[in-house]
N, C-alpha and C positions, 0 to 999 in steps of 0.2 A: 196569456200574454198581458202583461203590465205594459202601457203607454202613460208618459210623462213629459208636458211640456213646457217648458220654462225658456227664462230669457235671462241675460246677463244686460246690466246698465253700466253704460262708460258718462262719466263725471261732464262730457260734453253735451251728453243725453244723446247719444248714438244707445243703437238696440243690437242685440246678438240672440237670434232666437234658437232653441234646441227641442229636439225629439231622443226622448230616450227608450226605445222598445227592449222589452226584455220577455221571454218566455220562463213558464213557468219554472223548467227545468231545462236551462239551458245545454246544450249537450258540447259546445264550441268551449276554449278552456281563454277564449280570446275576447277583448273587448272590440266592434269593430267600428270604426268612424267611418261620416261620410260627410266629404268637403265638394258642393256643385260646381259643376261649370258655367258655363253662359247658359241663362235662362230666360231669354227672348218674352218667349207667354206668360208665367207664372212670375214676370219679374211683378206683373202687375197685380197680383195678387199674393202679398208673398203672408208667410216663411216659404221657403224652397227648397224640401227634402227629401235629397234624390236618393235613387234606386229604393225607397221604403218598401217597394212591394218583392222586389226581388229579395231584398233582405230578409224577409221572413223565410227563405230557404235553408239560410244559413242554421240558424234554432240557437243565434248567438245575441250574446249583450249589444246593444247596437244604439250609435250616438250618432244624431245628425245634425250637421251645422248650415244654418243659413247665413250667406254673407249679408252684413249687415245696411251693406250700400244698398239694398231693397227696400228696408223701411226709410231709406234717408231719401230716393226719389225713384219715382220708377221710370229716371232716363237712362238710368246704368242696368245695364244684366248682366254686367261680368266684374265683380270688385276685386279679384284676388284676395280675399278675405284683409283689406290692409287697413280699412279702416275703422280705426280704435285700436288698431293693434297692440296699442302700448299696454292698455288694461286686459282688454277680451283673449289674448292669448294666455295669459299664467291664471286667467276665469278658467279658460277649455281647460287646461291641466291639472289644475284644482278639482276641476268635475273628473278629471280622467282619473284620476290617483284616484278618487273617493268609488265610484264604479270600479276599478278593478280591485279595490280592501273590499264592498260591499258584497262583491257577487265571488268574490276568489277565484280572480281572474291572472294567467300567467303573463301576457300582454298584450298589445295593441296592434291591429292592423291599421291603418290609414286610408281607406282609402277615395280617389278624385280621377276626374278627368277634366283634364284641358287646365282650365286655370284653375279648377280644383285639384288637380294633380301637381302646381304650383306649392297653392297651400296645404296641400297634405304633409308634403316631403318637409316644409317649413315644420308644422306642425311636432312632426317627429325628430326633426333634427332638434329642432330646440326645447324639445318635453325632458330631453336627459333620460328617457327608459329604453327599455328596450321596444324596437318596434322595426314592423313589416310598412312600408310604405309598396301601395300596391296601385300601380297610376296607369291613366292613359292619355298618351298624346301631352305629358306634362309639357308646360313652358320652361323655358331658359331662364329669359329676360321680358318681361312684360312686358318696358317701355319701347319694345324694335317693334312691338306685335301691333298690325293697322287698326285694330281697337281700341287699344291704346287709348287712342286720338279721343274716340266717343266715349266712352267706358269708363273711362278713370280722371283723363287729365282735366277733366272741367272742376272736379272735383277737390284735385291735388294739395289746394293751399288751404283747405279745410283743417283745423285744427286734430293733431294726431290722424291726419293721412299719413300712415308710413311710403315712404319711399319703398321700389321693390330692387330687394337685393339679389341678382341673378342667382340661379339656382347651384352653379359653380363656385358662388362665394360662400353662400350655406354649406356647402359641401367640407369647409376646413373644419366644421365643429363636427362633421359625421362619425359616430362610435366616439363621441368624447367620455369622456370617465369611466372605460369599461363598456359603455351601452352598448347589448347587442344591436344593432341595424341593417336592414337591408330593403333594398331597392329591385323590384321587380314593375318593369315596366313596357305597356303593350300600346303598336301600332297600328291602325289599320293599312293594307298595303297600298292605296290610292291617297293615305296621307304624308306627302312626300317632304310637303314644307316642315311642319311639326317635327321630322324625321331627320333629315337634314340639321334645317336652322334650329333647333331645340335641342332634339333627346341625342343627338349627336354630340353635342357638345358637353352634356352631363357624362357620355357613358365614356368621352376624353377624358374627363376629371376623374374619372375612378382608377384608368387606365392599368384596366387587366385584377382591379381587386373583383375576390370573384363571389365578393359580399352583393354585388351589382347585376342584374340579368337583362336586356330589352329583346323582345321578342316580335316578330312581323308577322302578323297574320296573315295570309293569305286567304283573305275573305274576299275579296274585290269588294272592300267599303273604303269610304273617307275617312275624312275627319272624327271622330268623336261615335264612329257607328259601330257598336261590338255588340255581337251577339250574344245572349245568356250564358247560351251553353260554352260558347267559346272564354265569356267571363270567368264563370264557374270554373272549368277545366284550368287555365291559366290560374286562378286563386291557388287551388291547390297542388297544382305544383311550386307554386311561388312557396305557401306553409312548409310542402314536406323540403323544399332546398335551406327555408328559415330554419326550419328544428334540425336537421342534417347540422347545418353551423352550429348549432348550440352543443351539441353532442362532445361530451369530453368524458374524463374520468370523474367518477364518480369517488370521494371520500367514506368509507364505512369504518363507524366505531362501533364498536361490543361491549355492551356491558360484561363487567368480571365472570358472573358464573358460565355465559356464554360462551369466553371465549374456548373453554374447555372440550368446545366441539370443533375448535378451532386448529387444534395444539396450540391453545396458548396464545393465537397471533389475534390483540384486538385492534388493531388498528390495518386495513387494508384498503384497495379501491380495483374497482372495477368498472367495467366499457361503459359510460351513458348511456342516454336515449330514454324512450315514454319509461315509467315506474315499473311495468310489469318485466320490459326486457331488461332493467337494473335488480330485481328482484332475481328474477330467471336465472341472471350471470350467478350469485349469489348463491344459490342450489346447486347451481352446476358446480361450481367452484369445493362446496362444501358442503356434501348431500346430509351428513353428521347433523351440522348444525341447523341444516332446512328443515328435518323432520321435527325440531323442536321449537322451529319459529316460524314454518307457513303449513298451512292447510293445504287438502289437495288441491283446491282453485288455483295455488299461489299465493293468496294473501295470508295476511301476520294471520296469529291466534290469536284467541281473545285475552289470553293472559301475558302476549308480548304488547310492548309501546315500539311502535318504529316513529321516526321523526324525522323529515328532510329540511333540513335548516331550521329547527326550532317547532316546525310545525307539525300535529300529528298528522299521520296520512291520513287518519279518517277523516278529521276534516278537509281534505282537499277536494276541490270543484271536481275532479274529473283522477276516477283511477290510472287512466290514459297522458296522465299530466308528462309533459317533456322534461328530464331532471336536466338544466344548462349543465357546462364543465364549470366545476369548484364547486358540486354541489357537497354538502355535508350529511349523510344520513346515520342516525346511531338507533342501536336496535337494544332493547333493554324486555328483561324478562322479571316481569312482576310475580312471579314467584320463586321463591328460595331455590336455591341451588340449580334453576332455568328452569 
């Protein structure tokens, strides 16, 4: 496990501190962020990077963000990450592009609770990639919230305090230019107000897209109270509904001498999903042409190139990698005649 900790400078001399853990060999094909909530104790001694321990569960890329209002005083523990916004957010995406080219990574989970669950959603709506925002108890509107009061608005007329834009008006840029997104987000069942007055009104704005999931625990907890296991268990349902969307047809080109196991046909497509079930399809479809371009594992031979959008497979993070719809893959046979 590599640990890395840096910080971003905004021009007002505000601070943005980060933790970046990586494992050796990560096994997750995802980069995953973590945006805090109200941090009462540790406002006083900050950075403040939550859930770090559990994250080593994951065995994934993992970025933590402390909101910066901690080093500016330790009267606030809950900043909605808004202040310096104008700089520190296209800093966070800057790092985030560069972490997911470094590590080959497919994309980003988000994830926050409370007013971390705020700026997560923020986070990814306005990154432009594809991303899993994976919240709890997110806010709506941070200025209705009676924290408000303490929290933030003493604050307010500070130079680049952003204003908070309710999390319904974020919502008209969600999946802008193609970006996959989705929104998986959990209650505790004794958090009624959060439930009601908040995640209610986000899960209006989506109104029936089923890019959107909220879920109620039945844990008999509050606010902000989720258990691991019940974390965990919710994550990955939330992954396997995100890559379920992504799943489309898959594009395959042949090179010439191939296609002759083909009859001829080099341009076809087949059902999405991880690499190996688009592989699978591929054999099934044309058992001809499998015995001369995958070994019994499944994978290519060593004298094919296969390629999904430009890339070789064997470079890719993870054999298990999720192919999106409109992926392109072309299989070429480095030897004469296939």
């Amino acid at each position: 496990m590599s640990s890395e900790q840096g910080r971003f400078r905004h021009s007002e001399g505000y601070r943005l501190d980060y933790l970046v853990d990586v494992p050796d060999r990560p096994a997750s094909p995802y980069l995953h962020v973590f945006c805090h909530g109200l941090s009462r104790i540790e406002s006083q001694v900050p950075p403040v990077f939550a859930r770090r321990a559990w994250a080593r569960t994951l065995d994934a890329a993992c970025l933590f963000l402390s909101d910066p209002i901690h080093r500016l005083t330790p009267a606030s523990a809950c900043g909605w990450y808004l202040l310096g916004e104008d700089e520190f957010l296209p800093q966070v995406h800057a790092l985030q592009a560069e972490l997911l080219h470094r590590h080959g990574l497919s994309g980003t989970v988000w994830h926050g609770l409370s007013s971390g669950g705020y700026a997560a959603i923020k986070y990814l709506v306005r990154s432009g990639r594809d991303g899993l925002a994976f919240v709890v108890s997110p806010h709506n509107d941070p200025a209705v919230l009676p924290q408000w009061e303490q929290e933030a608005r003493p604050w307010s007329g500070l130079p680049s305090m952003a204003a908070p834009r309710p999390t319904v008006d974020l919502l008209a840029d969600w999946g802008a230019g193609g970006a996959r997104h989705r929104l998986h987000a959990l209650v505790s069942e004794l958090d009624s107000y959060y439930a009601l007055e908040h995640l209610r009104p986000i899960m209006r704005a989506f109104d029936g897209d089923d890019r959107a999931r909220a879920v109620l625990l039945r844990n008999g907890r509050g606010h902000g109270f989720i258990a691991d296991a019940d974390y965990g268990s919710q994550l990955r349902t939330a992954l396997d509904d995100w890559e379920r969307g992504a799943v489309g047809p898959v594009e395959v080109e042949l090179s010439a001498p191939l296609a002759r196991f083909t009859g001829n046909l080099r341009r076809f497509t087949v059902e999405g999903g991880a690499l190996p079930q688009v592989l699978n399809g591929i054999r099934t479809r044309f058992p001809d042409l499998a015995r001369h371009v995958f070994d019994s594992s499944g994978r290519p031979l060593p004298f094919v190139n296969l390629y999904v959008d430009d890339a070789d497979v064997r470079s890719l993070r993870s054999f298990d990698t999720v192919l999106p719809s409109g992926t392109r893959m072309l299989i070429m046979s480095a030897v004469a005649g296939g």
